[in-house]
C-alpha positions as CSV (number, residue, x, y, z in Angstrom):
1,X,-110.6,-52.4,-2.5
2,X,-114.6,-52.0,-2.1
3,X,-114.0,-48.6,-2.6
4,X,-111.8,-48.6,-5.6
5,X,-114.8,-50.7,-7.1
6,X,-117.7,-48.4,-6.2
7,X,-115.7,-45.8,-7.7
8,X,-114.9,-48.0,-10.9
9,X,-118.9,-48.5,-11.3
10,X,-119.9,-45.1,-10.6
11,X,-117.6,-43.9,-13.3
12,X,-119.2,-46.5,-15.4
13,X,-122.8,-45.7,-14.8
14,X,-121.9,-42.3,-15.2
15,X,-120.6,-42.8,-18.6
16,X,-123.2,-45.2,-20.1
17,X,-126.2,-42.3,-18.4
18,X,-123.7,-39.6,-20.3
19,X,-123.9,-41.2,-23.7
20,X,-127.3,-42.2,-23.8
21,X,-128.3,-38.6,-22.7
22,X,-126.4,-37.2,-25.5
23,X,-127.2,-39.7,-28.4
24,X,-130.5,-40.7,-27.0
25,X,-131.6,-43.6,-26.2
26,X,-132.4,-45.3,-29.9
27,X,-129.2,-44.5,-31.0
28,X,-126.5,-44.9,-27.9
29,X,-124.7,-48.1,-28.1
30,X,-126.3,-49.2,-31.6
31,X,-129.6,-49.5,-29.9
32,X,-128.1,-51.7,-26.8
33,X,-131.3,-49.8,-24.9
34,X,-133.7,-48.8,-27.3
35,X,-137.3,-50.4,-26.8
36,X,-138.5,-53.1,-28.5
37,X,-141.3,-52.0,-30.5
38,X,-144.7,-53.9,-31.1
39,X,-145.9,-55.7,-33.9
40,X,-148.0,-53.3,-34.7
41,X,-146.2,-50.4,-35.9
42,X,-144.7,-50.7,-39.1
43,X,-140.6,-51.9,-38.2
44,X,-137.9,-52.9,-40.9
45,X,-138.5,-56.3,-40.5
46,X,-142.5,-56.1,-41.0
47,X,-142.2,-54.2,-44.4
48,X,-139.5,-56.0,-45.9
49,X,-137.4,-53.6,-45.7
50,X,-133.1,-53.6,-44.7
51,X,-132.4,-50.6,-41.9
52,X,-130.4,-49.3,-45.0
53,X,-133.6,-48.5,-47.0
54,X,-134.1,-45.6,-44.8
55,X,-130.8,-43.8,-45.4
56,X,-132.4,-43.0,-48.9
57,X,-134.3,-40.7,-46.9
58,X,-132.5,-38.6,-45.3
59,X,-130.9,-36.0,-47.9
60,X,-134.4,-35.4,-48.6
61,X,-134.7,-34.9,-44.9
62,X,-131.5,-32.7,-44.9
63,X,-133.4,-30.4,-47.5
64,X,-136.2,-30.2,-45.7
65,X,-134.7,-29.0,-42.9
66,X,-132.8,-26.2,-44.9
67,X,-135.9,-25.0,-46.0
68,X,-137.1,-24.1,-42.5
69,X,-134.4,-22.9,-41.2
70,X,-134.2,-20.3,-44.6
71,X,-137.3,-19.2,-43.5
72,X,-136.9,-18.8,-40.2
73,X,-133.5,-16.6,-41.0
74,X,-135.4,-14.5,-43.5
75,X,-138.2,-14.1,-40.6
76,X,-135.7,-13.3,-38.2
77,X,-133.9,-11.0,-40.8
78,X,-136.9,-9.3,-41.5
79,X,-137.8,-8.2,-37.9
80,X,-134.5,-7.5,-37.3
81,X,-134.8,-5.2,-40.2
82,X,-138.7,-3.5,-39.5
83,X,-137.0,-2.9,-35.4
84,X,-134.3,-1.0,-37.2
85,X,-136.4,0.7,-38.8
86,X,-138.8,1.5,-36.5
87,X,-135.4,3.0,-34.4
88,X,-134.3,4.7,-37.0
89,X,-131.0,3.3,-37.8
């Protein structure tokens, strides 16, 4: 029976460590782990502001993101293109 428990936990532990390693630690388990933060950085609750207000954000976010990686495949293209080039293909 003590075995069959150990085993039970150990799966368990290895589950929760699993999740938060993949989702990280803000975000695994709706924040169940992340740490509290201090009263002086600026938090929802100090601004005024509903955790929703942020999601505003993030399309401009997305686009910001798509802009770097553009450049970094037209960077990428172009040296793919001078090495070509510089073998003669």
């Amino acid at each position: 029976m003590g075995k069959a428990f150990g085993l039970i936990v150990m799966l368990l532990a290895l589950y929760i460590g699993m999740t938060i390693y993949s989702k990280g630690i803000d975000q695994a388990y709706g924040g169940l782990f992340a740490p509290i933060e201090s009263s002086e950085r600026d938090s929802s609750l100090a601004t005024g502001l509903t955790p929703l207000a942020g999601t505003a954000a993030a399309p401009t976010e997305a686009r910001r993101r798509a802009k770097v990686t553009d450049a970094v495949r037209e960077r990428v293209s172009a040296d793919l293109a001078d090495g070509a080039k510089r073998r003669g293909y």
